[in-house]
C-alpha positions as CSV (number, residue, x, y, z in Angstrom):
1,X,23.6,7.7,-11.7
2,X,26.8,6.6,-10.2
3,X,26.8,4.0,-8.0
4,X,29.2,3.6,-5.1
5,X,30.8,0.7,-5.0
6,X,29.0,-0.3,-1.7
7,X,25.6,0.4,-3.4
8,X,26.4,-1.7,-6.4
9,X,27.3,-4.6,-3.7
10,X,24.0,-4.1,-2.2
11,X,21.7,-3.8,-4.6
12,X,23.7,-6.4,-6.8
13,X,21.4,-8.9,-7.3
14,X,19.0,-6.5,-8.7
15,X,21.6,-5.2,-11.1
16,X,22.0,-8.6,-12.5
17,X,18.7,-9.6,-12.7
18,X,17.1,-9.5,-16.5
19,X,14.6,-6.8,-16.6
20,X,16.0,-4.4,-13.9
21,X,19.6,-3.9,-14.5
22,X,21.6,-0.8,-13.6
23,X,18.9,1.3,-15.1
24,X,16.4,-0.4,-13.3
25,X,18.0,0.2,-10.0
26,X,18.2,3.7,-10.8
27,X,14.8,4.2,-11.4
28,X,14.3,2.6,-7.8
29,X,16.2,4.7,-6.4
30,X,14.5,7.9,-7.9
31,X,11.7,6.6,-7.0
32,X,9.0,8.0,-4.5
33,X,6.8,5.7,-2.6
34,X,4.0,6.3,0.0
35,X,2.7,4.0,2.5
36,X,-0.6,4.7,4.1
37,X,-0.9,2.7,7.0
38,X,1.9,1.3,8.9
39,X,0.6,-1.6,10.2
40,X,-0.1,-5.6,9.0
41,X,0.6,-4.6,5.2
42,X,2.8,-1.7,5.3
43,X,5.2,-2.9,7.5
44,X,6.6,-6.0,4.8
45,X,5.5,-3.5,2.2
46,X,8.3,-0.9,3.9
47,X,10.9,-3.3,4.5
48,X,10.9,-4.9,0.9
49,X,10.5,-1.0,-0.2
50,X,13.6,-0.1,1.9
51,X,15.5,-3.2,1.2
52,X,15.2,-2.3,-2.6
53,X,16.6,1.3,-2.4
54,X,13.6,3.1,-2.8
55,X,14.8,6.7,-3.1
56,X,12.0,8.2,-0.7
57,X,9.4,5.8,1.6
58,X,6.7,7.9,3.2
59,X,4.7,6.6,6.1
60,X,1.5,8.0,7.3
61,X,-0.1,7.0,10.4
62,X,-1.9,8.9,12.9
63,X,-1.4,5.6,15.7
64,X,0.8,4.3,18.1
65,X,2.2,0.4,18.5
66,X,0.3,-1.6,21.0
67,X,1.0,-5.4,21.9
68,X,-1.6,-6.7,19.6
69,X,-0.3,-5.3,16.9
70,X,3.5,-7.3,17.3
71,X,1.6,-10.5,16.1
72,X,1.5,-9.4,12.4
73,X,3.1,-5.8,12.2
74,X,6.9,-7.3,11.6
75,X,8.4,-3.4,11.3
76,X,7.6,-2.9,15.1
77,X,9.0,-4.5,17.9
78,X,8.2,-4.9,21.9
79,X,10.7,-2.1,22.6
80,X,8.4,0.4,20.8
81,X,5.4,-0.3,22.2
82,X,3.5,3.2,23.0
83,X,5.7,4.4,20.3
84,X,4.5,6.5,17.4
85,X,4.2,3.6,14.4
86,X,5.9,6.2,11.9
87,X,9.0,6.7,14.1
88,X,9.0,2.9,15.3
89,X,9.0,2.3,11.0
90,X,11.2,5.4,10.3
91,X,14.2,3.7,12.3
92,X,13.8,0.2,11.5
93,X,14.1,1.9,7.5
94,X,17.1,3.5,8.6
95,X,19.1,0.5,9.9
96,X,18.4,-1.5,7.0
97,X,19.3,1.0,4.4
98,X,20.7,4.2,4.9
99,X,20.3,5.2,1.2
100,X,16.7,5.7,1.9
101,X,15.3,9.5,2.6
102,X,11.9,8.4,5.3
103,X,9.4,10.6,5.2
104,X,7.0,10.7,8.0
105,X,3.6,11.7,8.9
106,X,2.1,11.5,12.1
107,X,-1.6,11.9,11.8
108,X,-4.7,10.3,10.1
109,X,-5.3,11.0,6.6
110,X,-8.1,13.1,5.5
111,X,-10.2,14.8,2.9
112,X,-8.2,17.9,4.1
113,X,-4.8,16.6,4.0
114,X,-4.7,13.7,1.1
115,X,-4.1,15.5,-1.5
116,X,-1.3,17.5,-0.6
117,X,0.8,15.0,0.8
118,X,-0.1,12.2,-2.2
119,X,0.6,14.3,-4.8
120,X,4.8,14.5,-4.3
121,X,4.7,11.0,-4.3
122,X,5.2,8.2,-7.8
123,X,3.1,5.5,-6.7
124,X,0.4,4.9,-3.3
125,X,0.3,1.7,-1.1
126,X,-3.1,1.7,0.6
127,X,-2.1,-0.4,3.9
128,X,-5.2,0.9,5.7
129,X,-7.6,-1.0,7.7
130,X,-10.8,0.7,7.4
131,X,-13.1,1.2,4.5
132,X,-13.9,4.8,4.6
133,X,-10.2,5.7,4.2
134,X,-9.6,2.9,1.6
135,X,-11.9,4.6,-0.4
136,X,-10.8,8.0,0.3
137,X,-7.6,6.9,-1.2
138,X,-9.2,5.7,-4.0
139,X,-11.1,8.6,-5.2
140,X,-7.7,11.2,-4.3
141,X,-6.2,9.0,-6.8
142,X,-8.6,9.0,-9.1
143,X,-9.1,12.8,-8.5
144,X,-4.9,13.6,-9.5
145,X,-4.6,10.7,-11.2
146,X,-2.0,9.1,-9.2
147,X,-1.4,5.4,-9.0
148,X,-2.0,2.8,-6.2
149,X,-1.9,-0.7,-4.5
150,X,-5.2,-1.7,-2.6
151,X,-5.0,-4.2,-0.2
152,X,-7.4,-5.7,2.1
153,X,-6.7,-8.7,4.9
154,X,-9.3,-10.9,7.2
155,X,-9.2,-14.2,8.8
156,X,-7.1,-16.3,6.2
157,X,-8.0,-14.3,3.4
158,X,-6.6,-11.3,1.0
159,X,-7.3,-9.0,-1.7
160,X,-5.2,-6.8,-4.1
161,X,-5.7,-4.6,-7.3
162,X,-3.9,-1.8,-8.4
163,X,-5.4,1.1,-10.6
164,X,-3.4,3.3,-13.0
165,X,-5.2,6.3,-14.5
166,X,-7.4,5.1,-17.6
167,X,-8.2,1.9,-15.4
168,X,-10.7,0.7,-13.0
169,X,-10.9,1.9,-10.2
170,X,-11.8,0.3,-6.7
171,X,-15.4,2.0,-7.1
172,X,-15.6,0.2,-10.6
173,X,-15.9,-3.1,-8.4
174,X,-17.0,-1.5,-5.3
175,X,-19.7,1.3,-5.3
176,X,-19.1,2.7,-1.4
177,X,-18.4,1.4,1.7
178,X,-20.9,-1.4,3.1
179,X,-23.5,-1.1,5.5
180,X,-22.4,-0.8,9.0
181,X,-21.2,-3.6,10.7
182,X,-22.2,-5.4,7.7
183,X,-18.2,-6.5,7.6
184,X,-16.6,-7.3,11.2
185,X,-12.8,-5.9,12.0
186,X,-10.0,-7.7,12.4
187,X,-9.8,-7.1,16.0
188,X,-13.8,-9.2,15.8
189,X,-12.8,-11.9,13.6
190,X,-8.9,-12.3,13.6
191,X,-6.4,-12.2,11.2
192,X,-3.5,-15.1,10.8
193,X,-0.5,-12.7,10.8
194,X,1.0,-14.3,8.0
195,X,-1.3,-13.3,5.8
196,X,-0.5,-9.7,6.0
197,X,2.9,-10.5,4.9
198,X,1.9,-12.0,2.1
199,X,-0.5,-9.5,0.5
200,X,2.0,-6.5,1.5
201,X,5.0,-8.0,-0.1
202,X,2.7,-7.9,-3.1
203,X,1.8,-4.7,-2.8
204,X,5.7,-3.5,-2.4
205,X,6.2,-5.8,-5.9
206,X,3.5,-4.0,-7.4
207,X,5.0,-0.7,-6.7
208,X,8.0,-1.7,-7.7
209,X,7.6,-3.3,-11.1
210,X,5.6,0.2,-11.2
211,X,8.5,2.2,-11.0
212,X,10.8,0.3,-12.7
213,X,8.4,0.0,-15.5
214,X,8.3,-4.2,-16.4
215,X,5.7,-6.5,-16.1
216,X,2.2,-6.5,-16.1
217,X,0.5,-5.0,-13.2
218,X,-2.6,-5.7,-11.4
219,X,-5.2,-3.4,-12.9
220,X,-8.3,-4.3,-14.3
221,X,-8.1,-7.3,-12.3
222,X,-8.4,-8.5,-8.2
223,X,-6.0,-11.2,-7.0
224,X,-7.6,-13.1,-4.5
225,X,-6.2,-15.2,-2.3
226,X,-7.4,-18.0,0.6
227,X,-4.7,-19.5,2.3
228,X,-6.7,-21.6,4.7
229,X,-6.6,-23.9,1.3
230,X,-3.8,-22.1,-0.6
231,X,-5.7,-21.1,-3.0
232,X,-5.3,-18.2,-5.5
233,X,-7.7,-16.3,-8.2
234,X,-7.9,-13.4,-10.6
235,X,-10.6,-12.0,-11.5
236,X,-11.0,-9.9,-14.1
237,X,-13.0,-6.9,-14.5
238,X,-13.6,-3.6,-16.8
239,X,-13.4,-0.2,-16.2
240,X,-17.1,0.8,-15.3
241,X,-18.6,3.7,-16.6
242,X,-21.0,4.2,-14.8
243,X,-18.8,4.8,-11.8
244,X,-19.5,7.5,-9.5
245,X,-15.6,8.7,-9.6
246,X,-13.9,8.0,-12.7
247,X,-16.9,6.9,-14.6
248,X,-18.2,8.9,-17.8
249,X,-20.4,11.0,-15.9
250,X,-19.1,11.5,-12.3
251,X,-21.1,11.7,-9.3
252,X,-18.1,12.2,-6.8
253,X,-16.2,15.7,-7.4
254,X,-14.9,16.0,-4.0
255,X,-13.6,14.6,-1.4
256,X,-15.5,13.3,1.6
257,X,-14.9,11.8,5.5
258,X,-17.4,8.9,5.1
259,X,-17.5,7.7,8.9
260,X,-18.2,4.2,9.2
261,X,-16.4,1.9,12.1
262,X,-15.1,-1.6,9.8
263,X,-12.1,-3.1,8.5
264,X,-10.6,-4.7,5.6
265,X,-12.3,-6.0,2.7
266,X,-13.4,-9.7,4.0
């Protein structure tokens, strides 16, 4: 690739940086990255995406910004309230970096619809806020072997794993969706916005030591975090296989809308 000189200037102290280099920056900038949710963790996940010259950023999200959403979701602003989240996302991408192509969806993601719009893409950020579509992701994934970022926020607490085909999956650790009500939402027992930044700027590092092909990524393993006490875990886990998706013997061979009203993983 040749840079102009005003990308080199911008994306200069990547260039120079041991592991990413010129080459590096081009594989960023070929990259393709989806965001699936554009709300508490995609919105940091977007920016730092955009910031880093990430070739092509889509952004599904079937919702609009409302006021409570401004305490946490940093890529919207009071201007675009009652504005689609997508388009409120799509232009904050396009001031900060017009080297990015933004790719926008404007509807909930389904059984129906996953696959087709997942597939184009390198790598998956699962911003969502709901466990029936966290694990719809999941088993998509799993289905076209596609790789992604989980991430799940409450209180003063956060999770993150990412899977990569031949890996554990999220129904390695987690079998299906809890009982309902057995997990309350965010909008039941709050959230410290903070803490959404900090697991989605994760997620966008994940995605892009993914594309640029350094480091060791989080699969086969769930960082935990509690930031009440600052405190920060790993655990580590095997691909199970006895899982009903990407286990020996599968149980799951098609996609499903599992409807169940909760939020992130507590």
């Amino acid at each position: 690739m040749d840079f102009s000189e005003e990308q080199i200037e911008r994306y200069s102290r990547h260039i120079i940086l041991a592991d990413v280099g010129p080459e590096g920056q081009e594989a960023i900038m070929n990259g393709k990255v989806l965001i699936i949710g554009v709300g508490g963790l995609g919105s940091p996940a977007a920016f730092y995406l955009a910031a880093a010259g990430v070739g092509t950023i889509g952004l599904i999200d079937g919702d609009i910004v409302d006021l409570t959403n401004l305490q946490r979701q940093i890529i919207h602003t009071t201007p675009d309230l009652n504005k689609a989240k997508v388009i409120s996302a799509k232009e904050k991408i396009e001031k900060l970096n017009p080297d990015v192509n933004t790719i926008v969806y404007q509807k909930l993601i389904t059984s129906e619809n996953i696959i087709e719009i997942i597939k184009d893409y390198d790598f998956v950020i699962d911003g969502t806020d709901n466990f029936p579509t966290k694990f719809l992701i999941n088993d998509a994934c799993v289905f076209i072997q596609k790789p992604f970022s989980h991430g799940g926020i409450l209180r003063f607490d956060g999770q993150t794993m990412t899977y990569t085909p031949g890996n554990a999956c999220y129904r390695c650790v987690f079998n299906g969706p809890p009982p309902k009500d057995a997990v309350p939402s965010c909008s039941q027992a709050g959230i410290l916005g903070s803490i959404a930044g900090i697991l989605g700027t994760i997620q966008a590092t994940e995605a892009l030591k993914y594309l640029i092909g350094i480091g060791d990524l989080l699969t086969n393993r769930m960082l935990i975090f509690d930031a009440l006490n600052m405190n920060f875990n790993t655990v580590k886990f095997k691909r199970n296989m006895d899982c009903p998706v990407c286990g020996d013997k599968p149980t799951i061979k098609e996609l499903i809308d599992e409807e169940q009203a909760a939020c992130d993983l507590n």
